[in-house]
NUNU-392243 format. One record per residue (C-alpha): residue in one letter; residue number from 1; y, z, x; chain. Coordinates in nm, 4 decimals. Each point is the difference from the previous one (the first is absolute). Layout:
BEGIN
A	NUM	Y	Z	X	A
...
end
This chain:
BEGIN
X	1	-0.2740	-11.9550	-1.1417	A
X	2	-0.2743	0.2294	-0.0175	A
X	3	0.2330	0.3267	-0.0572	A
X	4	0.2071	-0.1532	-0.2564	A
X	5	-0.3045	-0.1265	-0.2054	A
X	6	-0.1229	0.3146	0.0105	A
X	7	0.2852	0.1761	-0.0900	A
X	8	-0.0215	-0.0652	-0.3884	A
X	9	-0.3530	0.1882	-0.0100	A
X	10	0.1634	0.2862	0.2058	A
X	11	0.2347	0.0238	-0.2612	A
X	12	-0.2855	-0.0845	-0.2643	A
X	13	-0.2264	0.3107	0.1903	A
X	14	0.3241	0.2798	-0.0987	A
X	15	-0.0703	-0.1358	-0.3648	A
X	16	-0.3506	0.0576	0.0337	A
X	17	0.0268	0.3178	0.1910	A
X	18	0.1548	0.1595	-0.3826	A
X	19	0.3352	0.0767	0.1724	A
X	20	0.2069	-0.2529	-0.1886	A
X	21	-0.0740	0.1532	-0.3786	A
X	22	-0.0228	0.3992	-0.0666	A
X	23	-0.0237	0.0949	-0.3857	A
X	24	0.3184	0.2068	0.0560	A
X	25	0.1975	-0.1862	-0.2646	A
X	26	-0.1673	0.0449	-0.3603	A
X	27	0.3217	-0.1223	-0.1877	A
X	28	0.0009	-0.2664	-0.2246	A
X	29	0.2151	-0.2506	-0.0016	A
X	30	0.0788	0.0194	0.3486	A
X	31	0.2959	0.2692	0.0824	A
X	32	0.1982	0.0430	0.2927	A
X	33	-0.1832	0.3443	0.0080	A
X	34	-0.3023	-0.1676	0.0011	A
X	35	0.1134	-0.2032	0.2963	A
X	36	0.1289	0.2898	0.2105	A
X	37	-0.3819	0.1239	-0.0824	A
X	38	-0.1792	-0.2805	0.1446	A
X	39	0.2562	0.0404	0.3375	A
X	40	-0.1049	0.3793	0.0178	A
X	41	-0.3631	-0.1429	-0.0070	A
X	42	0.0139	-0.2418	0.2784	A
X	43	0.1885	0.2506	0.2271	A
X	44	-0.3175	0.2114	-0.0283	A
X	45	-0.2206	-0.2559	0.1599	A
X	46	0.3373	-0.1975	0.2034	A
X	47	0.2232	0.2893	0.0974	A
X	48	0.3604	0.1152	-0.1667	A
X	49	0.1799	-0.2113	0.1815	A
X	50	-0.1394	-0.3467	-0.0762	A
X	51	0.1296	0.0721	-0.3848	A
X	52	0.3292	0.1351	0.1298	A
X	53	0.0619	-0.2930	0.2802	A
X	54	-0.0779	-0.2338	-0.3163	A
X	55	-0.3168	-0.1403	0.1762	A
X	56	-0.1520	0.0255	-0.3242	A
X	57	0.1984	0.0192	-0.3392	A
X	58	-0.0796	0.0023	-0.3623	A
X	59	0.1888	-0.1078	-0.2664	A
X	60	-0.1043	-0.0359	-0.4050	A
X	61	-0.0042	-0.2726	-0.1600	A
X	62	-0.0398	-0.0275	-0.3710	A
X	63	-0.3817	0.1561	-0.0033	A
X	64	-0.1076	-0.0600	0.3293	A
X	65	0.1821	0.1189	0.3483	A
X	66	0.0285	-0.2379	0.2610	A
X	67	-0.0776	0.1114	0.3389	A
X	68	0.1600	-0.1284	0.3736	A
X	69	-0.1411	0.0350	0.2866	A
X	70	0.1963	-0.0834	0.2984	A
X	71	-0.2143	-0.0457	0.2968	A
X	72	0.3002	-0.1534	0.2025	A
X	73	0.1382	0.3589	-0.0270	A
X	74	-0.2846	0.1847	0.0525	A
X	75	-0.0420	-0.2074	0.3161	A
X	76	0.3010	0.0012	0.1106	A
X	77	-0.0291	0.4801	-0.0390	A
X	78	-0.2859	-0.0280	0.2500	A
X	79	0.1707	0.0859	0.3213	A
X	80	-0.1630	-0.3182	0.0988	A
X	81	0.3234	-0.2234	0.0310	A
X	82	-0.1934	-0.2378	0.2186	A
X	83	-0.1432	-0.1472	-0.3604	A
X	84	0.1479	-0.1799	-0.2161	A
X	85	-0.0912	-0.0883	-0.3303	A
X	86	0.1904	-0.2161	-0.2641	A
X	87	-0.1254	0.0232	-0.3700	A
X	88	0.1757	0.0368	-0.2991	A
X	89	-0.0988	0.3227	-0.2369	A
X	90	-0.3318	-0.0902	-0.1834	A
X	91	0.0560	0.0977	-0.3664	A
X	92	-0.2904	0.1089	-0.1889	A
X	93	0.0062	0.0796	-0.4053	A
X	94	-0.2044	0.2970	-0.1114	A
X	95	-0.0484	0.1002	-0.3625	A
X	96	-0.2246	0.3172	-0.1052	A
X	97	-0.2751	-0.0725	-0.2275	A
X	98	-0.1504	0.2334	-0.3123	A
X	99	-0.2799	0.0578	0.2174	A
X	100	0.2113	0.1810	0.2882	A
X	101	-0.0475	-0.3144	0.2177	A
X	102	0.2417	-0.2171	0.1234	A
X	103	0.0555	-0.4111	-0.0292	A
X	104	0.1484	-0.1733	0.2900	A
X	105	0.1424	-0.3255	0.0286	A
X	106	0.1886	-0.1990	0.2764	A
X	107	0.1405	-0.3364	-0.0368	A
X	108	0.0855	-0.0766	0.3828	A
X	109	-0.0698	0.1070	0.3134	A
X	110	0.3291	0.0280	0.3070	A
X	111	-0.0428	-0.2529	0.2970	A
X	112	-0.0687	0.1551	0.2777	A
X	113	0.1839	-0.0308	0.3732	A
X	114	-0.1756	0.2431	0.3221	A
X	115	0.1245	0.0385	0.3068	A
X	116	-0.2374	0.2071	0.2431	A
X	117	0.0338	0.0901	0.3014	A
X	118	-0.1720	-0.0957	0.3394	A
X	119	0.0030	-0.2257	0.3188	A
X	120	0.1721	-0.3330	0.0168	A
X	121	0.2357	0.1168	-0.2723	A
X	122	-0.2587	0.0988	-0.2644	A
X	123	-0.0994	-0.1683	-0.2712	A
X	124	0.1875	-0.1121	-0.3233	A
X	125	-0.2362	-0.0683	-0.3528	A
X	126	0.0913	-0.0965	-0.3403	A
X	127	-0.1714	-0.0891	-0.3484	A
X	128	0.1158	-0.1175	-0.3047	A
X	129	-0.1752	0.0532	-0.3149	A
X	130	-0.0201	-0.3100	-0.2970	A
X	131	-0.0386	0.1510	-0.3840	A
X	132	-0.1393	0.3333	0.1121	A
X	133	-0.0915	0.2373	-0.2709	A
X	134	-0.2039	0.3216	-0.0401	A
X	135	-0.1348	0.2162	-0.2642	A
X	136	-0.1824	0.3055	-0.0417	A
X	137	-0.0716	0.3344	-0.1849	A
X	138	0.0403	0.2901	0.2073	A
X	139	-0.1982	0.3596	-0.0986	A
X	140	0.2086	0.3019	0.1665	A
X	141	-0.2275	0.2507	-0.0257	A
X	142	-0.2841	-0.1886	0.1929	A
X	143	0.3282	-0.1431	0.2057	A
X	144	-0.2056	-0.3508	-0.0499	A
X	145	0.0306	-0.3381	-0.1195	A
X	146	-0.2142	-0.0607	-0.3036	A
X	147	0.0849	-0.3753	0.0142	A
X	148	0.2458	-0.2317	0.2080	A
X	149	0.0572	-0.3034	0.0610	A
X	150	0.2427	-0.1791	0.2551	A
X	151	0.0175	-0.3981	0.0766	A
X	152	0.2095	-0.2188	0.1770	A
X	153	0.0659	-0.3942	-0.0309	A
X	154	0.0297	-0.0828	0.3460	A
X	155	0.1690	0.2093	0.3114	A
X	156	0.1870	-0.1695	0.2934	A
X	157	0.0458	0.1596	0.3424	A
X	158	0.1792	-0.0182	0.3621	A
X	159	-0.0832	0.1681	0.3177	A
X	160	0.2777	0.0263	0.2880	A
X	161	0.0102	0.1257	0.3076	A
X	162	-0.2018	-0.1489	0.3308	A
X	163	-0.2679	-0.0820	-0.2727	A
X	164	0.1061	-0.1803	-0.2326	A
X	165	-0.1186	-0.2049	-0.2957	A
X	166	-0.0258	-0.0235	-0.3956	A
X	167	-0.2988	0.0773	-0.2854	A
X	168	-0.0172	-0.1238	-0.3499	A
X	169	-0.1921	0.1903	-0.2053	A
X	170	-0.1428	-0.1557	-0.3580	A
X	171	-0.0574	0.2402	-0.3664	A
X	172	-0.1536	0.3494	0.0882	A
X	173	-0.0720	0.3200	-0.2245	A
X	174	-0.0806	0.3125	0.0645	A
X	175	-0.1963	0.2272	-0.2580	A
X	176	-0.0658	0.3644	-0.0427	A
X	177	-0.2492	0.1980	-0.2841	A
X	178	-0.0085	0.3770	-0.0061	A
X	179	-0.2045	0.2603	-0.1642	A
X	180	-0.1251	0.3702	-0.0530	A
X	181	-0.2010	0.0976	0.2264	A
X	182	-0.0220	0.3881	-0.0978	A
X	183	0.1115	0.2323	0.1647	A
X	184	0.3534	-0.1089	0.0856	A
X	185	-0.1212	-0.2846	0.1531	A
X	186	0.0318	-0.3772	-0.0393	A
X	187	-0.2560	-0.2763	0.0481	A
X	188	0.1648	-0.3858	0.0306	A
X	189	0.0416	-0.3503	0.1673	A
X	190	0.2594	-0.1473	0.1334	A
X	191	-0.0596	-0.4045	0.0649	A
X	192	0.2562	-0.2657	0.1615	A
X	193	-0.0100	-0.3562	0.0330	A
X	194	0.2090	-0.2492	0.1159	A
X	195	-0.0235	-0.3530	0.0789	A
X	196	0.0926	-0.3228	0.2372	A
X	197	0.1572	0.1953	0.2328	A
X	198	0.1270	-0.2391	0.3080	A
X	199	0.1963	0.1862	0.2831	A
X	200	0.1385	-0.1890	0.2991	A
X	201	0.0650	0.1697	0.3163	A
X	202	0.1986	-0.1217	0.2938	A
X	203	-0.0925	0.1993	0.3355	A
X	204	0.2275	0.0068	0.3329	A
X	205	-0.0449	-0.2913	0.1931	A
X	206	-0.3328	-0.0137	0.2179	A
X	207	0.0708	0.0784	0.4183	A
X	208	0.0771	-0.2927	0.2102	A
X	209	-0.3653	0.0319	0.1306	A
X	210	-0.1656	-0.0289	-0.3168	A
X	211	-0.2395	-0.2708	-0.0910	A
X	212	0.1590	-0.2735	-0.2027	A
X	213	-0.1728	0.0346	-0.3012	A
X	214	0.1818	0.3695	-0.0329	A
X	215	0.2560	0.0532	-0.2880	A
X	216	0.1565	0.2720	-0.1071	A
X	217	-0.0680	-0.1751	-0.4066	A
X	218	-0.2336	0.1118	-0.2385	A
X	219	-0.0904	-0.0311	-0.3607	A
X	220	-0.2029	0.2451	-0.2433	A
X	221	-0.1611	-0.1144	-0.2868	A
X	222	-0.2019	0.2136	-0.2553	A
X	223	-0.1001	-0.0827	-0.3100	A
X	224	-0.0654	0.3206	-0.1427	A
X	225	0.0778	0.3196	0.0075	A
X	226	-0.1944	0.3131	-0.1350	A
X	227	-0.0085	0.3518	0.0244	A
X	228	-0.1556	0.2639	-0.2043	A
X	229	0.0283	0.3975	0.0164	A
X	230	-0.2621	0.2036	-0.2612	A
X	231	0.0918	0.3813	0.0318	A
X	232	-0.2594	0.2629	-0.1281	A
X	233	0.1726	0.3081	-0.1302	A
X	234	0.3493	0.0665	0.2153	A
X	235	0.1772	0.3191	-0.0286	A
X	236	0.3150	-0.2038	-0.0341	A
X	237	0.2280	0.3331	-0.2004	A
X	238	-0.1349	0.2818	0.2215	A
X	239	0.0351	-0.2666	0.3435	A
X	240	0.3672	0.0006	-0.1233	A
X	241	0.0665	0.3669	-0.0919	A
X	242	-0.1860	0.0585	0.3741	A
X	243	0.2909	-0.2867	0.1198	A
X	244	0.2685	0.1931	-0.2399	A
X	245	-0.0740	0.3132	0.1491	A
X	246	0.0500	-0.0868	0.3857	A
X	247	0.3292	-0.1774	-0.0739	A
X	248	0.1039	0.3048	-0.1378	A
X	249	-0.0815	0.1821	0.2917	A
X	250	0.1115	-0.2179	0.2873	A
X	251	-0.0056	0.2505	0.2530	A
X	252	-0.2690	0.1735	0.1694	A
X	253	0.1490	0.3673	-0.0482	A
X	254	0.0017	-0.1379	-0.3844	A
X	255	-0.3741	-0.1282	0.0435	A
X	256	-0.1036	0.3340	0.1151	A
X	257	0.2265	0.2040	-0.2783	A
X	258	-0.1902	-0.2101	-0.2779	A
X	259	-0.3391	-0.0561	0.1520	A
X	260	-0.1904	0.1825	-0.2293	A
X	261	0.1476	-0.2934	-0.2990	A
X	262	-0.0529	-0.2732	0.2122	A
X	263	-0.3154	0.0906	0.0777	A
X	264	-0.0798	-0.0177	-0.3446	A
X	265	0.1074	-0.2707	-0.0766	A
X	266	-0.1916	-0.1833	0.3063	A
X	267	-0.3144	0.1393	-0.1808	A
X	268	0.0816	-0.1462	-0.3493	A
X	269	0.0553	-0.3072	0.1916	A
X	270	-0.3524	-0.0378	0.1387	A
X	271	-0.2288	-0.1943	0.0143	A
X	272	0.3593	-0.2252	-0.0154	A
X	273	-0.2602	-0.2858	-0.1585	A
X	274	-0.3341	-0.1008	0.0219	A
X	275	-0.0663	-0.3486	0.1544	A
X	276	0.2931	-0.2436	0.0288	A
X	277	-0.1569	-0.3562	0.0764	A
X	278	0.1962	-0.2725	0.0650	A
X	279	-0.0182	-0.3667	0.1018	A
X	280	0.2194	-0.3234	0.0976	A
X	281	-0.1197	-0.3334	0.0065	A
X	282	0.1533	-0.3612	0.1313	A
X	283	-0.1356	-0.2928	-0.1396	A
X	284	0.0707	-0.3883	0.1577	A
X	285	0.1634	0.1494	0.3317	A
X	286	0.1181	-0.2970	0.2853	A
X	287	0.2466	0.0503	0.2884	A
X	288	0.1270	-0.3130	0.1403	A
X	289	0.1009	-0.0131	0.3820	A
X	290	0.1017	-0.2006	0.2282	A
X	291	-0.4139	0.0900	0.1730	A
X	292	-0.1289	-0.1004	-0.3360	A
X	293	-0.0334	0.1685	-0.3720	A
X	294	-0.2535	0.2720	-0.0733	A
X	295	-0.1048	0.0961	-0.3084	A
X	296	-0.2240	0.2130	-0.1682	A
X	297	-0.1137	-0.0185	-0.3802	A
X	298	0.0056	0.3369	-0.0818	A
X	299	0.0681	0.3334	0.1399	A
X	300	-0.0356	0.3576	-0.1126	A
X	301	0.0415	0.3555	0.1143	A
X	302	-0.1163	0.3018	-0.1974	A
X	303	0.0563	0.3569	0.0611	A
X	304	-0.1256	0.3461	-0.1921	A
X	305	0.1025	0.3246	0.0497	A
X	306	-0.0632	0.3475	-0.1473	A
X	307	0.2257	0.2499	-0.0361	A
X	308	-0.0915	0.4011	0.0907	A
X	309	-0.3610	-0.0255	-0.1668	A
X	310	-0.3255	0.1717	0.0015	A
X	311	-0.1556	-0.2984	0.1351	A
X	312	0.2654	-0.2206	0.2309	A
X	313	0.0373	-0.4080	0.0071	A
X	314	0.1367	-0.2542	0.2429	A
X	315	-0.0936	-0.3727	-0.0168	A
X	316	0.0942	-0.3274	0.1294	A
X	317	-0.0568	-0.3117	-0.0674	A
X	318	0.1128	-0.3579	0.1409	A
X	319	-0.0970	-0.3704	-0.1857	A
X	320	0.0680	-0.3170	0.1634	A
X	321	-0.1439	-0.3278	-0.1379	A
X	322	0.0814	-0.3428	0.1691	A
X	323	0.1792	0.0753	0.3108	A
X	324	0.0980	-0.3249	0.1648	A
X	325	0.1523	-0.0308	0.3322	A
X	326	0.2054	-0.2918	0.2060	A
X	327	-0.1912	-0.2125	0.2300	A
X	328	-0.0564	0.1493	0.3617	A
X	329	0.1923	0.3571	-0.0749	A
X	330	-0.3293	0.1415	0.1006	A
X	331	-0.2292	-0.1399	0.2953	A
X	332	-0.2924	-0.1954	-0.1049	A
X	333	-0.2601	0.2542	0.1699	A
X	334	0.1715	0.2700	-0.2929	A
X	335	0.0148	-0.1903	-0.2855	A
X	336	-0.3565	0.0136	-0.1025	A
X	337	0.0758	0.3868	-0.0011	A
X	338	0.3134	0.0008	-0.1786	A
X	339	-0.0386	0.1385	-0.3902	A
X	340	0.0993	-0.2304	-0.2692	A
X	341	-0.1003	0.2301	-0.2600	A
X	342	-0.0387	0.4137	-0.0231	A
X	343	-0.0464	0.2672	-0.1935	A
X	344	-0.0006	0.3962	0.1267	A
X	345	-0.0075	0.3045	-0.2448	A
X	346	-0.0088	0.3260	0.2347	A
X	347	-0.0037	0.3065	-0.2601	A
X	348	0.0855	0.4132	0.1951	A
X	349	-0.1087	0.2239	-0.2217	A
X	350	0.0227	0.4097	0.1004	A
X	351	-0.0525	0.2858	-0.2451	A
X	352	0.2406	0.3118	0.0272	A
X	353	0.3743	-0.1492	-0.0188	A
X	354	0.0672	0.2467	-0.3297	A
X	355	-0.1061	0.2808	0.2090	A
X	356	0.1914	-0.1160	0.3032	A
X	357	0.3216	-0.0036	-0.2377	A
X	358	-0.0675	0.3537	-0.1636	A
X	359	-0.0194	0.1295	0.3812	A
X	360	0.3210	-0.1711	0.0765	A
X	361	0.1607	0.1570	-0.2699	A
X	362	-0.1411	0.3103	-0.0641	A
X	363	0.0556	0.1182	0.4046	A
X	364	0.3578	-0.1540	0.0705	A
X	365	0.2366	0.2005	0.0808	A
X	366	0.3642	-0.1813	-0.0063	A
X	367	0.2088	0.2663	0.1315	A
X	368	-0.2537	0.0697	0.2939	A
X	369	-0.0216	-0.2283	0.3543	A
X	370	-0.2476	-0.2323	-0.0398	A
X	371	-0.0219	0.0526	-0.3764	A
X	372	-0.3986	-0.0315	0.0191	A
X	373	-0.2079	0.3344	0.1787	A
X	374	-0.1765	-0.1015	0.3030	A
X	375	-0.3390	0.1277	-0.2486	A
X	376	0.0584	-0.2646	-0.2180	A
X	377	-0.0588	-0.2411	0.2883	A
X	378	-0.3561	0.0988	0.0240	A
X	379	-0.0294	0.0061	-0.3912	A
X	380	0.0995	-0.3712	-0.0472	A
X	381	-0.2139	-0.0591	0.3377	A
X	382	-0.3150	0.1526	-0.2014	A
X	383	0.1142	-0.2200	-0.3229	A
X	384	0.0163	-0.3157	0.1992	A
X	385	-0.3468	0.0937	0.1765	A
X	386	-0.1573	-0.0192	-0.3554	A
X	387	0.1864	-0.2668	-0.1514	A
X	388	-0.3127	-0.2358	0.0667	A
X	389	0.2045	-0.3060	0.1084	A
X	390	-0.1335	-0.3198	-0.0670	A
X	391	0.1020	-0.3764	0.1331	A
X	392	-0.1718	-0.2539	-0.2561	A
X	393	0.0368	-0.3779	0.0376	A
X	394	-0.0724	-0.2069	-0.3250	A
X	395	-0.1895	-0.3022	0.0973	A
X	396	0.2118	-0.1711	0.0832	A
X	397	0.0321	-0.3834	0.1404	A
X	398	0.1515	-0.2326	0.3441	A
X	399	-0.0311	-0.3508	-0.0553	A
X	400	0.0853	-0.2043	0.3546	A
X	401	-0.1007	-0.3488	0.0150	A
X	402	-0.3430	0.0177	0.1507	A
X	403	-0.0747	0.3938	-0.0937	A
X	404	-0.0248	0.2090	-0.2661	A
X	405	-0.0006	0.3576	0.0147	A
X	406	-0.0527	0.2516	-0.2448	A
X	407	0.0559	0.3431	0.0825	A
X	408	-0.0445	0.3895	-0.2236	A
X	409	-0.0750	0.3127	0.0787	A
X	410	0.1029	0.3407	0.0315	A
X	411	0.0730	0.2792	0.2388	A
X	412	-0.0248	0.3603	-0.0659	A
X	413	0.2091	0.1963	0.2685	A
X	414	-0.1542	0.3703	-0.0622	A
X	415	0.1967	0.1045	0.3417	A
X	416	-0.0669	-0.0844	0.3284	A
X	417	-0.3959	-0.1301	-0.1576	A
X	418	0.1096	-0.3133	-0.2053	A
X	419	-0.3029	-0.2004	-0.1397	A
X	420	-0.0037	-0.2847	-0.1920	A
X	421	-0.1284	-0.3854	-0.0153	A
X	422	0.2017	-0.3335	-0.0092	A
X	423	-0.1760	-0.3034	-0.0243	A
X	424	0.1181	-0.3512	0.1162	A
X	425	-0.1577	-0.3191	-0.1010	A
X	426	0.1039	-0.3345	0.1811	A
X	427	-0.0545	-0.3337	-0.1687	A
X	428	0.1015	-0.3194	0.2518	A
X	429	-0.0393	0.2383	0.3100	A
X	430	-0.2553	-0.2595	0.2195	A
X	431	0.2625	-0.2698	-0.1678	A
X	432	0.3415	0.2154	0.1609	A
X	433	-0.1776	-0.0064	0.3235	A
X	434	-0.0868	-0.3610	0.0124	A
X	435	0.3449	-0.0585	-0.0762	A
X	436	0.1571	0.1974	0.2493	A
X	437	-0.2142	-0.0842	0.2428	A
X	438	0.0920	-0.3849	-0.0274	A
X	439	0.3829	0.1200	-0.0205	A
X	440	-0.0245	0.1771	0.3076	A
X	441	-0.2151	-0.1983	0.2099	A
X	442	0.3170	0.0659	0.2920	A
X	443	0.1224	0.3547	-0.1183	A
X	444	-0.0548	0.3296	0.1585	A
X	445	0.1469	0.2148	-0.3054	A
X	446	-0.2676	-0.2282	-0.2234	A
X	447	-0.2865	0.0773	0.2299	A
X	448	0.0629	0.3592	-0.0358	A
X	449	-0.0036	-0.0603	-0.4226	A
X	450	-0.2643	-0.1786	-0.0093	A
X	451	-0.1968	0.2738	0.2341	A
X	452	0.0973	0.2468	-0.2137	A
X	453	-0.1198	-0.1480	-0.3042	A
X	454	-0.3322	-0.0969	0.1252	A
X	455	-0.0758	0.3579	0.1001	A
X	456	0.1002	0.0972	-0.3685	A
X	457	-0.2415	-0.2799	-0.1151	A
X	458	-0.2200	0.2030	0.2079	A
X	459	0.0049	0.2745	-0.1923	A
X	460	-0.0355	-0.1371	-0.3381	A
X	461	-0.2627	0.0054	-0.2388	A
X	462	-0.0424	-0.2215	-0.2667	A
X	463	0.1934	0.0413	-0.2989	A
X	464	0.0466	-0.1262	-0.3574	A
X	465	0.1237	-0.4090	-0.0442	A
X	466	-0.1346	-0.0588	0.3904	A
X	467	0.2652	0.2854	0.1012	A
X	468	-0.0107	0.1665	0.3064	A
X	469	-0.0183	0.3219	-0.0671	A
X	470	0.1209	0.3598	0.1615	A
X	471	-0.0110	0.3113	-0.1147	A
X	472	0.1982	0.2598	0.1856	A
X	473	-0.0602	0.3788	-0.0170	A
X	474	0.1824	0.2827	0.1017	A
X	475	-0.1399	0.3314	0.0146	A
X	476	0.2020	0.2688	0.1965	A
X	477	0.1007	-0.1596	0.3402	A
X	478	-0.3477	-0.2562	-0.0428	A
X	479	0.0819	-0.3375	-0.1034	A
X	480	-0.2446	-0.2861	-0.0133	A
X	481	-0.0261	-0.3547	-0.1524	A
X	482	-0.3507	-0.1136	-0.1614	A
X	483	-0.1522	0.3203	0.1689	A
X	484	0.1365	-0.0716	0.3278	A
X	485	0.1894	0.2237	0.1430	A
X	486	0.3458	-0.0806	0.1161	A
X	487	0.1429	0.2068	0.3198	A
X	488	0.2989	0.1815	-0.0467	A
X	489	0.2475	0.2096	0.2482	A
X	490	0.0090	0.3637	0.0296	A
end
C-alpha cells in the first residue's frame, strides 16, 4: 500500500517540478494552436515522443485547454513490462490568466491499480480516491506554484500478493505557496495532512515452530498525519533548462559535442537552492498484535539540507513522545533502560560546497576518460581540507523510566585533529542501577550493565537538578571525561 499511496504525490511532484505548464500558448480563448503549443512545451522537459505516443495530449476547450496525462501509457513505454499500472488519464483544466500565469483546476483524481514486481509473486496495491479536488495558480517563468490546493474525502486501499491487507484513509489536503525569490529563484512550502488512517495487514502464516502467540495479523492506527516542506530560494527554471538540455543530448558523443552549453547551464543552475527543510509527523500511533499493541503519542522526523552553498547544511532530527510497549516484549533487567520519550537534533555544517561545484564544473571534461583531471582531485582534496566541518548536537533529550539524559555538543573535525566537547547529564542514574540491580539479581548480561554503569557513575561529577554529570573532550587523538583521560588504540 505504501507505493500506491505514494503514487498521487509522485504525480503531484511532476506538477511541482513546472513540467506540466510552459507559457508556450499566449492565445486567448483557447485554440487548437494554442494546444499544439503547450504539447511542444512538455516535450521539452518529457521528450517528443510522450506528445506523439499521446502520453500527454491537449485539447481547448472554450477558454481554457484541458490537459491528459496518461501515466498507464507512460508506464506501460518504460521497457519495464514487469510493471503494471492501471489508471485512467488524469484530466487537468488550465486557463491563462492577464498576469501570464496560469489557473488550474481538477475535479477528480483516477483510481489507481500497481502491480510490482518481486518474490512470492510481487505485490499488487490499489487506492481509490472519495471527492478529490485540486486547485492552484501556476507562474511559468519561475516554473512554480504560487498557490495550490488538493484534498480528498476519504481514500480506500488493497494490498495483494503474500502480504496482503486493506487501509482506509479519512479527508487529507495537500497545500503549496510560491514566491519570488530574485534571481530566478523561488522560495515556498509545501504542507500535507491527512487523517484516521487504519491499515490492516495480513502476513504469511507463522512456522510450525513458532510460539503460539505468533500471527501473521496486524493493525495500524494513526491519528494524524503531517508533513511540511519550506524551500528557500530553488532554481526551479534553470534546474529544468539543465534537465531540458541533457534530454536533448542523450548520448555521450552528444554530451561532449554540447558541453560547453550544458556546462552553462549547470552554472545558472547553482546553488540549485538554498536550504530545503522538511518534516513529517504521526500523531496517536498503536499497532495491535497478537504480542500486544504498542503505541506511541507522537512521532516526528525532520531533515534540512542545503544545496551547493558557500556555507553547507545537513541536519536530522527524530521526536518521539509516549512510546508504550506490550508486557514482557523486553526482559525486565532492560526495561528500566528502554526510552519512552526522545528527542535528537544532530546539525553537519561544512563551508566550501559552492566552490566544490564551480570546480566540478569549471574542470569537466565530457568528451575526455574520466571527465574530471587527476589535478582536480587534489583541488577538491585542498577544498574539503578547509571546509571546517562541524558535527553539532542541539540539546537534546532521552527520557527512560528511571533516567534522564540530556545530551549537546559539538565536534569540529579540522582533519585528522578533531576537538570539541559534548556534555552528558544523567538524572535517575543511582535510581537505573538500583533497578537493574534488583532485576538482575540471577543475570550475567545484567551484571555486566550494571558494572558498566557504576564505573560511569564513577566518573561523574555533579551536575545541574542532582545530574550526574560528564563532560567529554576531544582534542586530536586525546579524549577525556571530567579531566580524566580515557585510553584509546593506536
Amino acid at each position: 500500500m505504501r507505493n500506491s499511496i505514494k503514487l498521487p504525490a509522485r504525480i503531484m511532484a511532476t506538477l511541482l517540478s513546472g513540467t506540466a505548464l510552459i507559457a508556450a500558448a499566449q492565445a486567448a480563448p483557447a485554440t487548437d494552436e494554442g494546444a499544439r503549443g503547450i504539447e511542444n512545451s512538455f516535450s521539452t522537459y518529457i521528450g517528443k515522443a510522450a506528445v506523439e505516443q499521446k502520453l500527454i495530449s491537449v485539447k481547448p476547450q472554450g477558454e481554457s485547454y484541458r490537459i491528459s496525462l496518461d501515466f498507464e501509457k507512460m508506464v506501460a513505454s518504460a521497457k519495464a513490462p514487469q510493471y503494471s499500472l492501471k489508471m485512467a488519464p488524469w484530466d487537468i483544466v488550465v486557463t491563462e490568466q492577464a498576469d501570464g500565469n496560469w489557473a488550474v483546476k481538477s475535479e477528480a483524481f483516477p483510481e489507481i491499480a500497481l502491480k510490482v514486481p518481486g518474490a512470492d509473486g510481487g505485490l499488487e496495491e490499489s487506492i481509490k480516491y472519495t471527492n478529490y479536488k485540486f486547485e492552484g495558480v501556476f507562474n511559468p517563468k519561475l516554473m512554480a506554484w504560487l498557490s495550490g490546493k488538493a484534498s480528498h474525502d476519504a481514500a480506500d486501499g488493497l494490498v495483494g500478493g503474500k502480504v496482503n491487507g486493506t487501509v482506509k484513509i479519512g479527508s487529507g489536503q495537500v497545500t503549496m505557496t510560491g514566491t519570488d525569490a530574485g534571481n530566478g529563484a523561488v522560495s515556498g512550502n509545501f504542507s500535507q495532512t491527512i487523517k484516521d488512517m487504519v491499515e490492516v495487514v495480513h502476513l504469511p502464516p507463522p512456522p510450525k515452530d513458532a510460539p503460539a502467540t505468533a500471527s501473521g495479523d496486524f493493525t495500524v492506527k494513526i491519528a494524524d498525519l503531517g508533513a511540511n516542506t519550506d524551500i528557500d530560494s530553488s532554481k526551479n527554471k534553470a534546474i529544468l533548462d539543465l534537465w531540458a538540455a541533457f534530454l536533448a543530448n542523450p548520448s555521450k558523443e552528444a554530451i561532449a559535442k554540447n558541453q560547453t552549453d550544458i556546462k552553462s547551464k549547470l552554472t545558472a543552475a547553482m546553488p540549485l537552492w538554498n536550504v530545503i527543510k522538511g518534516s513529517a509527523t504521526l500523531k496517536d500511533v498503536s499497532v495491535v498484535t497478537s504480542m500486544g499493541n504498542f503505541s506511541v503519542k507522537s512521532f516526528s522526523e525532520s531533515i534540512g539540507l542545503s544545496g551547493m552553498t558557500e556555507h553547507g547544511l545537513f541536519q536530522f532530527g527524530i521526536n518521539f513522545t509516549d512510546l508504550a510497549l506490550p508486557a514482557g516484549i523486553v526482559p525486565a533487567v532492560n526495561a528500566p533502560l528502554v526510552p519512552t520519550s526522545m528527542d535528537l537534533d544532530i546539525k553537519i555544517t561544512a563551508d566550501g560546497l559552492d566552490r566544490i561545484a564551480k570546480t566540478l564544473i569549471d574542470e569537466a571534461d565530457f568528451s575526455a576518460d574520466p571527465v574530471l583531471p587527476e589535478s582536480s582531485s587534489m583541488e577538491l582534496m585542498g577544498i574539503a581540507m578547509t571546509s571546517n566541518p562541524k558535527i553539532t548536537i542541539a540539546p537534546s533529550h532521552i527520557i527512560a523510566p528511571s533516567m534522564n539524559l540530556t545530551i549537546a555538543g559539538e565536534v569540529i573535525s579540522n582533519g585528522l585533529n578533531p576537538t570539541g566537547k559534548i556534555t552528558i547529564d544523567a538524572v535517575g542514574l543511582d535510581k537505573t542501577i538500583a533497578a537493574l540491580k534488583e532485576a538482575g539479581k540471577n543475570d550475567p548480561e545484567a551484571q555486566k550493565t550494571i558494572s558498566g554503569l557504576s564505573v560511569a557513575r564513577g566518573m561523574a561529577k555533579p551536575g545541574p537538578n542532582g545530574a550526574s554529570s560528564f563532560v567529554i573532550e576531544i582534542n586530536g587523538k586525546t579524549v577525556s571525561v571530567n579531566g580524566m583521560a580515557i585510553p584509546m588504540g593506536k
